[in-house]
N, C-alpha and C positions, 0 to 999 in steps of 0.2 A: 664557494659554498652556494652562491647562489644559482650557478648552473647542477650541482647537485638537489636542489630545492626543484625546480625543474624536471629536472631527470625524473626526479619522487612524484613528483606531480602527473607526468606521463605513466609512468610506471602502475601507478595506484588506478587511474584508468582505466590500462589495459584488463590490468586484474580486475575491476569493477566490471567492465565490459562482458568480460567472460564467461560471468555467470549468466548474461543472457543468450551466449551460444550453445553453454551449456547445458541448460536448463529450459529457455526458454524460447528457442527455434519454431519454425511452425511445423505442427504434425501433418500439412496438407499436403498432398501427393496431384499430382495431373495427367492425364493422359489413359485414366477407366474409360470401362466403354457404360455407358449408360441400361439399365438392370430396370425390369419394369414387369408386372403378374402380368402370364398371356392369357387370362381369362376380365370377361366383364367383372365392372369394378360397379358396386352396391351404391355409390353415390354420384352424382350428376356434377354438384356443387361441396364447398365446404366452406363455412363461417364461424374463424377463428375470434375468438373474444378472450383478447390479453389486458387484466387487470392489474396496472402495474404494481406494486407494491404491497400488492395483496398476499398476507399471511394465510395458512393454511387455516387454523386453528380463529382466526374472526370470523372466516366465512363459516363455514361447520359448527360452530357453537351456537348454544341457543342464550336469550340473554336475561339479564335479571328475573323477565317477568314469565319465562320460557318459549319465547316465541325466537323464530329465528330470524337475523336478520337478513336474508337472502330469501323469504318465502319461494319465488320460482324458481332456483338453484333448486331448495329442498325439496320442493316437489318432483322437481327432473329425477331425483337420485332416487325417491322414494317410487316413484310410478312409471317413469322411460326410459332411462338410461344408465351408465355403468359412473363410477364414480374413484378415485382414490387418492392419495397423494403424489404429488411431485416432488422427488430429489433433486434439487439444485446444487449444482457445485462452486467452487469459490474461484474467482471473484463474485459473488452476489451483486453483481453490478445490472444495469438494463440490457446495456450490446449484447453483454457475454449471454444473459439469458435468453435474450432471443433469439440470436444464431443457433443457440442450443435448441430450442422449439422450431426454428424454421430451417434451419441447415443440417440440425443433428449431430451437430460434432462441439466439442468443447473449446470455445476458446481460448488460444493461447494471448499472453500478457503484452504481447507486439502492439496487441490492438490498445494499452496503456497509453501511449505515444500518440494518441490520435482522441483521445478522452472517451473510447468507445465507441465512436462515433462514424469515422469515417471506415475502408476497407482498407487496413495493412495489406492486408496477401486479396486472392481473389478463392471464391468458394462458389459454389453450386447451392441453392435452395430451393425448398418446394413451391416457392415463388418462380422461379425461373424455368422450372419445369410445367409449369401449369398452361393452359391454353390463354389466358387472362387472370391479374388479380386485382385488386381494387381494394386498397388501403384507406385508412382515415386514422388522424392521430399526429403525432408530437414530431415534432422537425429533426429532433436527435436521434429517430427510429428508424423513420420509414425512407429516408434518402438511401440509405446503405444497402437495402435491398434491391433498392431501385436498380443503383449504379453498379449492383456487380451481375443483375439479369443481362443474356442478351437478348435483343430484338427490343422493340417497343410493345412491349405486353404488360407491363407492371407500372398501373397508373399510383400516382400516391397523391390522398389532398392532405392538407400541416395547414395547422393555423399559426399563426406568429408568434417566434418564441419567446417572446414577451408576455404572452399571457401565461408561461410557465413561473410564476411569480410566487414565493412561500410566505409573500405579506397581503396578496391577493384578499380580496373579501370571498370571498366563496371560491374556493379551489374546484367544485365539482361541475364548474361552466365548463372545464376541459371536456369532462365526458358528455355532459349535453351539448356540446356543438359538433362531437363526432356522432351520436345518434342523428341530433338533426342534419347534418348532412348526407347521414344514410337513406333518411328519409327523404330527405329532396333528392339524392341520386336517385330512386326507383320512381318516384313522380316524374321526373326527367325522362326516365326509362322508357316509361308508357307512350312520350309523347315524341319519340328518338327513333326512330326504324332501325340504325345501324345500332344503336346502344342497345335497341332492343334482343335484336337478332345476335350481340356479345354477349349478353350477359346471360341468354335460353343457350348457351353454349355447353357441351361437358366438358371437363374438368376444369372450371373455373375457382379461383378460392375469394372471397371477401375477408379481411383482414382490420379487423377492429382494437384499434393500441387506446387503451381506454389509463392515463394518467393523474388524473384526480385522487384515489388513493395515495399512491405514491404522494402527490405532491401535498395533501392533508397530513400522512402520517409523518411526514418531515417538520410539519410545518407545528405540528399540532400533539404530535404522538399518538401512535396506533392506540392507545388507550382513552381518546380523546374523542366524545360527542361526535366532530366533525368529521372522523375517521370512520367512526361507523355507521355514519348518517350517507357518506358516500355510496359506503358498502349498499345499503337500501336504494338509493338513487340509480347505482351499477345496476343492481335487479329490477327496478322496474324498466330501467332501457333496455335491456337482456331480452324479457317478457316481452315488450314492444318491439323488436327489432324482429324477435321470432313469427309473431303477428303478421309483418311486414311479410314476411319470406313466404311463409304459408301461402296468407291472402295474393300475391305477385305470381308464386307458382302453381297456385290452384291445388294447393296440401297435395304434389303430387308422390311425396316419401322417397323424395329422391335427394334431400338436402339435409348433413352433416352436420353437428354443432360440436367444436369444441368451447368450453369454457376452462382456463388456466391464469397462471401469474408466471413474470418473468422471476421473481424474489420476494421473499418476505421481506421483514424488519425489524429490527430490533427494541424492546420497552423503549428505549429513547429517540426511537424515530431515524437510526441510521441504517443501511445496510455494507455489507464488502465482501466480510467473514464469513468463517461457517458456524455460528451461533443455530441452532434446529429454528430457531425464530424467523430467520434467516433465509435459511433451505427448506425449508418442508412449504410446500405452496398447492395448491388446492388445485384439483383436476377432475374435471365432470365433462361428461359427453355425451351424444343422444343423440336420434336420428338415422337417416340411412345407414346402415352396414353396423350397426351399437346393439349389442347385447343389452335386451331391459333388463331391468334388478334383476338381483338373484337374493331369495331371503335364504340365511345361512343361521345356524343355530351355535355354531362353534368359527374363528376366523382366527387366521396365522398369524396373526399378530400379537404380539403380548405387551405394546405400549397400553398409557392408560387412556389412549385418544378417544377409544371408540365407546366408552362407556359415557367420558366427558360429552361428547357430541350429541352422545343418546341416537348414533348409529350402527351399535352393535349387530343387528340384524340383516342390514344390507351390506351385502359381499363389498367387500373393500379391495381394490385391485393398486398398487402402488406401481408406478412405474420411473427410473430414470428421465431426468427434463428431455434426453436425448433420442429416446425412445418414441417421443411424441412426434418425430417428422415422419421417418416411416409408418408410422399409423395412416399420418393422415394421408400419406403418397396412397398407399395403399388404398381406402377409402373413395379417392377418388380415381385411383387408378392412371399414375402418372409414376414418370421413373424415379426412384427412389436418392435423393441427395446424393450425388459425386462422393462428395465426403462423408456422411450422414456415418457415423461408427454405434449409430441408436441400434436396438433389439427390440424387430415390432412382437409388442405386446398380446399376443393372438388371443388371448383370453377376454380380451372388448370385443373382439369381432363377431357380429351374428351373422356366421354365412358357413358356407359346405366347408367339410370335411378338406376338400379337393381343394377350394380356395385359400384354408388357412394354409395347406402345405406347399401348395405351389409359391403364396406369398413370403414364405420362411424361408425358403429356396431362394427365393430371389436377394431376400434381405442377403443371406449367405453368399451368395456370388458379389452379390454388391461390394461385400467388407472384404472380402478374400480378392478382388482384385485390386484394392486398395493394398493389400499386403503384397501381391506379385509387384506390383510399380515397385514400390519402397525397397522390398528385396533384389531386385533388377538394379533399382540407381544405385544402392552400395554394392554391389555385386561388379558391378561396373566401375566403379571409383576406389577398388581396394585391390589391390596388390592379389593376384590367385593363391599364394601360398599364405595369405593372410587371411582369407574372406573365409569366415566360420560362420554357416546357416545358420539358422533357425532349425535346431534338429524335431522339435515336436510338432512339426507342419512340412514333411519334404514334399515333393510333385505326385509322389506316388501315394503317399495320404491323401494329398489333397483328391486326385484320381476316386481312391477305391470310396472317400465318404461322398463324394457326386452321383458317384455308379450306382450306391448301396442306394442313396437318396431317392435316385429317378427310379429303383429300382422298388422300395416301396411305395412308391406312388402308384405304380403300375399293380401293385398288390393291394392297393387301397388301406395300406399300414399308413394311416394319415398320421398317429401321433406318431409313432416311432421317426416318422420324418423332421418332426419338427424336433422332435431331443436330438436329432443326429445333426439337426443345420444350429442349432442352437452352440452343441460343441462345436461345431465348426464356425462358428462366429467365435466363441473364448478362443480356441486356440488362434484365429488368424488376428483380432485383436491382441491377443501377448504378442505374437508374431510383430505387429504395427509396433508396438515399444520397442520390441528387441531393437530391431532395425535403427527407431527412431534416437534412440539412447546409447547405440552401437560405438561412437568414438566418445565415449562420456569417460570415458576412462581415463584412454588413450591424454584426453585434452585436460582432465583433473591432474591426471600427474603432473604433468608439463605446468601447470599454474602452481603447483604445491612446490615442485622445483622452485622455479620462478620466485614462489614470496619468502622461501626460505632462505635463497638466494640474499634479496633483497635487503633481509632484518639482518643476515650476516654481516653486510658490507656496509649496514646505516650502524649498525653497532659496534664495528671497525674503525668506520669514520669517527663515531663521538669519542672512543678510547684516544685513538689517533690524535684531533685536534681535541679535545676540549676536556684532559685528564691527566692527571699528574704521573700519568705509568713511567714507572721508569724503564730507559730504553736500553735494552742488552750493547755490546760491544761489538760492530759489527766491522768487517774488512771495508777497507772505504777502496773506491775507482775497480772495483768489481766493473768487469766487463757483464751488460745484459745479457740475461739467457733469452733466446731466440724459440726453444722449445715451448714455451708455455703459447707465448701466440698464436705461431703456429699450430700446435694443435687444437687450440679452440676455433682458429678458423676455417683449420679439415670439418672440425666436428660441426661447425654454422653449414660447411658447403655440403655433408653429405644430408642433415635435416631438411636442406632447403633442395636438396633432389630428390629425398625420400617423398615429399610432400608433394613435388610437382608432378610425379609420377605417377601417383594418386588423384592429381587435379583438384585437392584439395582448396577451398576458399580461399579467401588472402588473409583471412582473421585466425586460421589456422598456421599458418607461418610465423605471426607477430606470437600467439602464444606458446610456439616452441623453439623458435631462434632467440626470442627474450632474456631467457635464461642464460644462455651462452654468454654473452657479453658480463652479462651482471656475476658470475662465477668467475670468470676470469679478470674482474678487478676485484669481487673477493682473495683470489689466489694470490694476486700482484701484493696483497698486505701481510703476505706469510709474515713478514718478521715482525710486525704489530700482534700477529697471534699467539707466535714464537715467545713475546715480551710478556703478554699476558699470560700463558702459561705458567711463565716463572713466575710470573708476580705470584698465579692464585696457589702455586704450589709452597708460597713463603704463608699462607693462610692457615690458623688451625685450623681441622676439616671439620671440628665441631660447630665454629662460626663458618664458614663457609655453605656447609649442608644446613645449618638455619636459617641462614638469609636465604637460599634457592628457594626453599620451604614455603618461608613467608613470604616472597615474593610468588610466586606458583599459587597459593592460597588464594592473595589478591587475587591475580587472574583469574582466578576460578570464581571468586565471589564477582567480580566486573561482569564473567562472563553467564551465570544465573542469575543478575540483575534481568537479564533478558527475558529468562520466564519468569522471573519470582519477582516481583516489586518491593515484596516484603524485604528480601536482601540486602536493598538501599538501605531499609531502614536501622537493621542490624548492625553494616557496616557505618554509620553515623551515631549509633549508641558505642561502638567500638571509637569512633573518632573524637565524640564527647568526654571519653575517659583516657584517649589517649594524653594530655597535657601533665596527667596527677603521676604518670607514672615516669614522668621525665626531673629536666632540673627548671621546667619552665616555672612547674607550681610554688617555689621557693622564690622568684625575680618577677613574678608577674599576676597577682593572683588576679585580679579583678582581668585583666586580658582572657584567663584560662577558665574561669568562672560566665565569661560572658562566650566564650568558645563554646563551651557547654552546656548554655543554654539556647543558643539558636541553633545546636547541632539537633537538640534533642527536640527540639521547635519543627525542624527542616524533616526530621522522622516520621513527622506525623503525615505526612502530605502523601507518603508511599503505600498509607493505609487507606487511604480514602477511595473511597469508589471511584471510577473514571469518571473523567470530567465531564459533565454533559448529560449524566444519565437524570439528576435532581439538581436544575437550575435555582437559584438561590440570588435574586436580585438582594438583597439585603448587604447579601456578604461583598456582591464589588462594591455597593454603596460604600460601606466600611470600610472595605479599601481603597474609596478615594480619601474617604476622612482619611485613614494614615497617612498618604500620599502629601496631605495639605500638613497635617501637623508635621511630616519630616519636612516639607519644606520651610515651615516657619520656625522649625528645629535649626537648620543650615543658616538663614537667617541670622538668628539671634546666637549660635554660635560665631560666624563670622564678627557680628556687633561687638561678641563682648571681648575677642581676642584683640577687638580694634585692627581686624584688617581693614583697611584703603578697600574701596566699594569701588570701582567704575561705576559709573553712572548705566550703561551699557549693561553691565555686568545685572548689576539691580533689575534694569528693564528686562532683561533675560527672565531671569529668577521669579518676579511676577507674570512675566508672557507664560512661565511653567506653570504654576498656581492657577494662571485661568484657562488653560488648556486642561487642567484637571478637571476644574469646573466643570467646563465644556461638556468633556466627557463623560461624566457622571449624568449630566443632565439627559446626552444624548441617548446614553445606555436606560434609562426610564424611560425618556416619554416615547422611543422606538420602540420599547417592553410593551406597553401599554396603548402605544398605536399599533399592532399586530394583533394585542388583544382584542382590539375595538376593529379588527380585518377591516382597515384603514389603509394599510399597506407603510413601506417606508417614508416618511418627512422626505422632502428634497432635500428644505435645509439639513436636518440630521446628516443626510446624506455627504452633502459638503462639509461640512465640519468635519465629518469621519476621515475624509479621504485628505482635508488640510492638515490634520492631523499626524495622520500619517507619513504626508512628504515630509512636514514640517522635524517629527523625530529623528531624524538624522543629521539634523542640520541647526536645528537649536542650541545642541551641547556646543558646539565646535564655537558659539560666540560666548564661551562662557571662560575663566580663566584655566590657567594648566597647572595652576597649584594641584596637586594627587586629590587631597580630598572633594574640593570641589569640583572639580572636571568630574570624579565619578558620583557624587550626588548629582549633580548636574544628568550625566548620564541617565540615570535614573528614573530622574523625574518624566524626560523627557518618554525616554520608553513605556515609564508606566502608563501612561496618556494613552499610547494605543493598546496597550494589553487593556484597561481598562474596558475600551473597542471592543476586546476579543474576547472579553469573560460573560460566560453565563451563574459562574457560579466560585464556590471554596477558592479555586485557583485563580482568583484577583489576588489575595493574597502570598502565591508564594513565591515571584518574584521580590516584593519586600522582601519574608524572612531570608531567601537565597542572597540578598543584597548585603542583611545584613550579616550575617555569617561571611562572604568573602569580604567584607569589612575589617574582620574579625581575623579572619587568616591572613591578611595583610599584615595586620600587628604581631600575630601570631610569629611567622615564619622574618620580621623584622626582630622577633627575641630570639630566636631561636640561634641567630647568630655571633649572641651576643655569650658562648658559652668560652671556656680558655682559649685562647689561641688564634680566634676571629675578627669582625670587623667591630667597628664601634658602631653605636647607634644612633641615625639622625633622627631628628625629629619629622613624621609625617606631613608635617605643616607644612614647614621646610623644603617639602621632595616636588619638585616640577615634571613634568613630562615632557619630554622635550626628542623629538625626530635626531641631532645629533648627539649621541652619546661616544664619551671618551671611551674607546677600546680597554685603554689600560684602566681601567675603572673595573674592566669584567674579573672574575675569580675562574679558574679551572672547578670541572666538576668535582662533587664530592657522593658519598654513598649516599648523600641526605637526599642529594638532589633527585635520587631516583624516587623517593618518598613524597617530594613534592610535586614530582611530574604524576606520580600515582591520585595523589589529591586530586591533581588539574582532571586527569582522567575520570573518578569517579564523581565529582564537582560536573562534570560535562551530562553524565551520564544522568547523574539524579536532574538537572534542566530538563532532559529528554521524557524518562519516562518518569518523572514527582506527581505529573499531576494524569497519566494515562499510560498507556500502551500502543505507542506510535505502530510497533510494529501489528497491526490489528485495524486493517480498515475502517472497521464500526465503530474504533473508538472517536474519531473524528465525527463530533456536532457541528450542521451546518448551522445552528444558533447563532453560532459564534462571529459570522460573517454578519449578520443582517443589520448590523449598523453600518454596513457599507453597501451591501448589495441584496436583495432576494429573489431577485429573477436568476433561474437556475443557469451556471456557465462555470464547468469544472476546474476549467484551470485557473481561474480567476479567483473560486473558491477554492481550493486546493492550493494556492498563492499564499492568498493570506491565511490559510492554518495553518501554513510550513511558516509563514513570518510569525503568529503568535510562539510557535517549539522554539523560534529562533533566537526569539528576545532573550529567556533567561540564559542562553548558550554563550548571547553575546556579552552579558553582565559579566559572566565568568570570565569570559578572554577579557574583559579588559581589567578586570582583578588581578588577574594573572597576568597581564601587562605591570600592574602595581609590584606585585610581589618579584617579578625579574627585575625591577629597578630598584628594591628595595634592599634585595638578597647583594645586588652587585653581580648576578649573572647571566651569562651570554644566552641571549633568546635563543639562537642556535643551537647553542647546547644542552639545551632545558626542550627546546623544540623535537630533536633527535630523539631524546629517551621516551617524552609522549610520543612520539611515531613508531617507535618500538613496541609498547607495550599495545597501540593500537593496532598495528600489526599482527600482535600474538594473539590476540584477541580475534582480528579477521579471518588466522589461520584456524582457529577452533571453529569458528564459526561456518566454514570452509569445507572441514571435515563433519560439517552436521548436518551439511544441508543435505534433504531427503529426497528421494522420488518414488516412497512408496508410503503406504498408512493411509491416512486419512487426510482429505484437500485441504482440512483446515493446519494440521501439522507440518504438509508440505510447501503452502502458503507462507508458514510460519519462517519458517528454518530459512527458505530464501529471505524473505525479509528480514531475519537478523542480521544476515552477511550484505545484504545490500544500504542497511541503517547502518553496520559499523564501517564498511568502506566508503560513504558518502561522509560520513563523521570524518573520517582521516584527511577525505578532498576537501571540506567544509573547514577544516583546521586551518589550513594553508590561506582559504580567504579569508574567514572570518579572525585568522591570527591579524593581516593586512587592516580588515576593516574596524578593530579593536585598536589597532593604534592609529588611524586614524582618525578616532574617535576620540582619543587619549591626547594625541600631539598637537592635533592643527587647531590652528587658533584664526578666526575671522573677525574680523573684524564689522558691528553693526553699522557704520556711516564712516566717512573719509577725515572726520574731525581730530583735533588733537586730544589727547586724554584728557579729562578731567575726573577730580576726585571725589567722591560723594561724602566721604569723613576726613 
């Protein structure tokens, strides 16, 4: 079993792995020849001004008293230059948006694995194309660009990312010490020959990463004073910076301005998702080669932005985030990103007829040789009588739309050129997908094989060992058939030539030889399925077609928990009344009365807005009060049963108590020192992170009686969710506690119906690493009922108090009694360890209840791996690559939460009973008794 346990484990990997070949690969191609306008380009220089975290809709709005907070933004829009939105797409992260502005191409999730930060693959940007650039800004930004330029042309100055801090006293020193450095660099300049003679260069770019926003509306929420007090700080450095330029270059109308953001944010200060909060980010430009306003009396738009902004009169031009590279290539007249898959926006441009077409042309060659690579390498790598084009883009297309192209140019048919390279950008872009999603199929089936495979032969197994089937009468000293091998091993040797012959990856051979094995020890069980057959054919088909029924319903309800939260709670008003309709409510009312009310308790937490959006210091307060009265509860229960105290054990149990304290204290006066932009206590700090070690290793000195090992549990954990709470959900580890409390008793009557086990008493029951075998019971139909609970018990942990699958639903609040100098995996750490706690309460309940029931973890283990299975397989068939980013974001992340769920089982099964069994001991002394 436990090389099968194993097996599962590797297995569940491979399958988890796959969705990132499948889905997630990079769309970057190498080996374009570099596309560039052969006429003079309108700008000299260009001076990008990226405000991070800057929402479209702060900047653009005017505010209580109707003035606006960006006065020289407003004025660009209104009297020099062109203006509109940016579309961001999801991840709403900083990397991904800025690759998207400087590279022009959308990042793929590779770059997740590196926290955005560093360069997965290698890319081409307008940085690397420029003759010099000269950055200023955040150390998380400006390296990546650096290291994927060649030559040494792309200076970067970063201040230390320690001053990137969300407990900082004034977040908006980020943006004044990137002006003031811009201002000493041109002081410098003057007095530099060689700096000087750099920077009067053409096509140079300056690169302003202006973070204070960003780090304000985390810190604070973009609805917060200091959020849009930044906003105003932004513009007058804006204004000043412009000043600079002018006065340095003698106002010679030769220097570019963009102003942009990589991401909005959301009302609670996070970003990821695609919330319009989100995505929509503000886009204004001016200066050489910039179309001035245009006043319009009707505009294309039919949002309600432009009446709220109160700039309904000035043309509004909206462009894709990706769109903005080629602008500015363009602009300054440099070759256009390798990668860049943007669409220059012609309608900024104030220049000839002949310039916008030649420049659209270019863009069009640029994306269209990116589509010959891509169709070349699978064209190359696929079998000839396999390899099906791309039939809406053949060579002879491509041919006649170039000819027609260069041939209205020659005719001075300027627009007609730009609609004709415009199709010819859609189509070679669909082109770039075909190609790039070309074995998506192919490699879906082969894992759909694969995990049906799998659930056959785990479902095989648990009939197998751990179920009373009764077994047909079979010929004994059968000679082995030799055919079944055999041909599963032709069928491995001709996949693994089929594949080599294609030169297929190695990750393509692990997803289609996988199957093979795992079907031919499905096969090897014929006569277990043989047995079950007959069994289910002795079944009325009326009971038979109900359970499949209600069991398929379940799953279906499991599996809308995912969009729906509400469904939790459904499912839990159903679990509330399931007791009245048994024989439990006749043997146990007070058990099934108190089931029913922390079920219907546990309901309400699926209703609540996500965690993080309305912080609520009141409510962890509250729940440390609980925290203390349950422990003085455990206490004085132990007292009056007259258990024997270890003295140890005592000292335990008050070390919990002030660890609650602790914590309570620390979550205030940390509230309120961030208030007072004080930044984090040290000590707070320490306490937080003693805290922390300390919960794992607290319980284990405490005794293995059941009840107290998991009170014990408890306490200890709530200590640091205490940590982790901003708000409501301090509480729902309690009520989640005490409900699997509850189902412990629960599923201990349950078997006390005819024909079962007797019942011991809870007090009584030890946890204990060696358990008697002959102690376990074969499975019964119930148990599939129980493992169902465990499942949706897991699931309401996960999303009760949020929507894990949903980047923005994560508050970095929640960390800052540990950390607030910004470091993703570190924060991303500890809000995977707050999802994790109530995950772990559950496994160790459910450690309770398989020692309770008398049933084999194994066997109870299998049927949860089944139904999580079925559950991955839906999830499987849902995931999307078409609609909208945020849908497509979605649908992967439900398959990648329930398949990490299933690898997450297997340790956190491990780390629940060790949390459950071992017993430490506090000093080397002999026992003594406290009563």
């Amino acid at each position: 079993m436990l090389l099968f346990f194993a097996l599962g484990l590797l297995v569940h990997f491979v399958f988890f792995a796959s969705i990132f070949d499948i889905y997630f690969t990079s769309p970057l191609v190498h080996g374009m020849t570099p596309q560039f306008t052969p006429l003079p380009p309108p700008a000299k220089r260009l001076v990008l001004f990226v405000a991070d975290g800057l929402r479209a809709d702060a900047l653009y709005e005017l505010d209580e008293d109707g003035n606006s907070r960006a006065p020289f933004i407003r004025n660009v829009i209104m009297h020099e230059g062109s203006w509109g939105v940016s579309h961001t797409r999801v991840p709403t992260e900083s990397r991904p948006g800025h690759v998207a502005l400087i590279a022009g191409f959308y990042e793929d999730v590779s770059a997740v694995a590196k926290g955005w930060k560093e360069n997965p693959v290698e890319f081409d940007s307008l940085f690397n194309e420029s003759k010099y650039t000269w950055s200023w800004g955040s150390p998380d930004i400006l390296p990546m660009f650096a290291k994927g330029a060649t030559g040494d042309h792309v200076y970067t100055y970063t201040y230390d990312a320690q001053r990137e801090d969300f407990g900082a006293h004034d977040a908006t020193k980020l943006d004044t010490w990137v002006f003031d450095k811009v201002k000493d660099f041109f002081d410098a300049a003057r007095n530099n020959q060689s700096l000087f003679s750099k920077v009067n260069e053409e096509k140079v770019v300056f690169f302003l990463h202006l973070l204070g926003i960003d780090t304000n509306g985390h810190a604070h929420r973009p609805s917060s004073r200091e959020y849009k007090d930044n906003i105003k700080k932004v513009d007058d450095g804006v204004k000043e910076i412009v000043s600079i330029f002018k006065h340095f270059y003698g106002d010679d109308g030769k220097t570019a301005f963009i102003f942009t953001s990589d991401h909005g944010m959301t009302d609670w200060g996070s970003h990821g998702a695609g919330h319009p909060s989100e995505t929509l980010t503000p886009f204004v430009t001016w200066g050489a080669g910039i179309k001035f306003p245009q006043n319009v009396s009707a505009q294309q738009y039919d949002d309600e932005f432009l009446k709220e902004w109160r700039l309904e009169n000035w043309k509004r031009q909206d462009v894709n985030q990706a769109d903005i590279a080629p602008l500015m290539a363009s602009l300054i007249g440099v070759p256009f990103p390798l990668n860049s898959v943007g669409i220059l926006p012609v309608g900024y441009l104030n220049n000839t007829g002949l310039f916008k077409a030649e420049s659209m042309l270019t863009n069009a060659v640029q994306i269209l040789e990116q589509f010959k690579v891509k169709m070349t390498q699978k064209k190359e790598a696929t079998l000839p009588f396999l390899f099906t084009p791309f039939k809406s883009l053949s060579d002879s297309q491509q041919m006649d739309i170039l000819r027609k192209a260069r041939s209205y140019i020659k005719q001075e048919k300027f627009e007609e050129v730009v609609s004709l390279c415009e199709e010819l950008i859609g189509l070679a872009l669909r082109g770039l997908s075909y190609y790039h999603t070309y074995d998506r199929l192919f490699l879906g089936v082969s894992v759909a094989v694969g995990f049906v495979g799998w659930m056959s032969y785990a479902s095989l197994l648990a009939i197998k060992s751990h179920s009373n089937l009764p077994r047909g009468n079979r010929e004994e000293g059968k000679k082995p058939h030799h055919v079944l091998p055999c041909s599963f091993i032709a069928t491995g040797v001709f996949v693994a030539c089929f594949l080599m012959i294609q030169a297929c990856p190695w990750t393509y051979y692990v997803y289609c030889l996988l199957p093979v094995p795992i079907w031919y020890a499905v096969l090897r069980e014929r006569e277990v399925m043989q047995d079950l057959a007959e069994s289910l054919l002795t079944f009325p088909l009326s009971h038979l077609v109900a359970s499949l029924l209600v069991f398929a319903l379940g799953i279906e309800v499991l599996v809308l928990s995912f969009f729906y939260r509400y469904m939790l709670t459904a499912g839990l008003i159903v679990f509330a009344g399931w007791p009245f309709l048994t024989q439990l409510w006749t043997r146990a009312k007070v058990t099934c009365l108190s089931w029913a009310l922390f079920s219907l308790l546990l309901a309400v937490f699926p209703l609540m807005p996500v965690v993080g959006r309305k912080p609520n210091l009141s409510l962890v307060m509250g729940a440390g009060l609980l925290v203390l009265l349950l422990s003085l509860a455990v206490l004085t229960t132990l007292i009056k049963r007259k258990i024997n105290l270890v003295k140890d054990e005592l000292l335990v149990l008050l070390l919990q108590m002030l660890s609650t304290v602790l914590s309570m204290y620390v979550v205030y006066s940390t509230h309120y020192s961030l208030l007072k932009k004080e930044g984090l206590p040290l000590m707070n700090q320490i306490v937080s992170w003693a805290t922390l070690a300390s919960s794992l290793v607290v319980p284990l000195l405490s005794s293995t009686a059941l009840s107290q090992r998991l009170a014990s549990i408890l306490l200890s954990l709530m200590s640091t969710y205490l940590l982790l709470s901003t708000g409501y959900e301090a509480l729902f580890p309690l009520v989640l506690s005490c409900l699997m409390f509850v189902w412990i008793h629960v599923e201990q009557e349950t078997l006390q119906q005819p024909g079962v086990y007797c019942k011991q008493k809870l007090t009584s029951i030890q946890f204990t690493w060696s358990t008697d075998i002959a102690q376990f019971r074969q499975l019964h139909l119930d148990d599939i009922r129980r493992a169902f609970f465990l499942v949706f018990f897991l699931l309401t942990a996960f999303f009760g108090t949020g929507n894990i699958a949903s980047i923005n639903s994560f508050d970095l609040a929640s960390v800052y009694c540990f950390l607030t100098v910004f470091s993703p995996f570190m924060m991303g750490a500890l809000m995977m360890w707050k999802i994790l706690i109530p995950f772990v309460l559950v496994m160790c309940a459910f450690e309770a209840v398989q020692i309770t029931t008398q049933l084999s973890s194994k066997g109870l283990f299998l049927v949860v791996l089944i139904i999580s299975d079925i559950m991955a397989l839906h999830f499987f068939f849902l995931v999307k690559d078409s609609g909208s980013w945020l849908d497509i974001g979605t649908s992967i992340s439900h398959y990648v939460i329930v398949m990490s769920m299933t690898i997450f089982l297997v340790f956190l099964n491990g780390l629940a009973q060790l949390l459950t069994t071992k017993k430490l001991q506090l000093c080397g002394k002999p026992k003594s008794h406290f009563m």
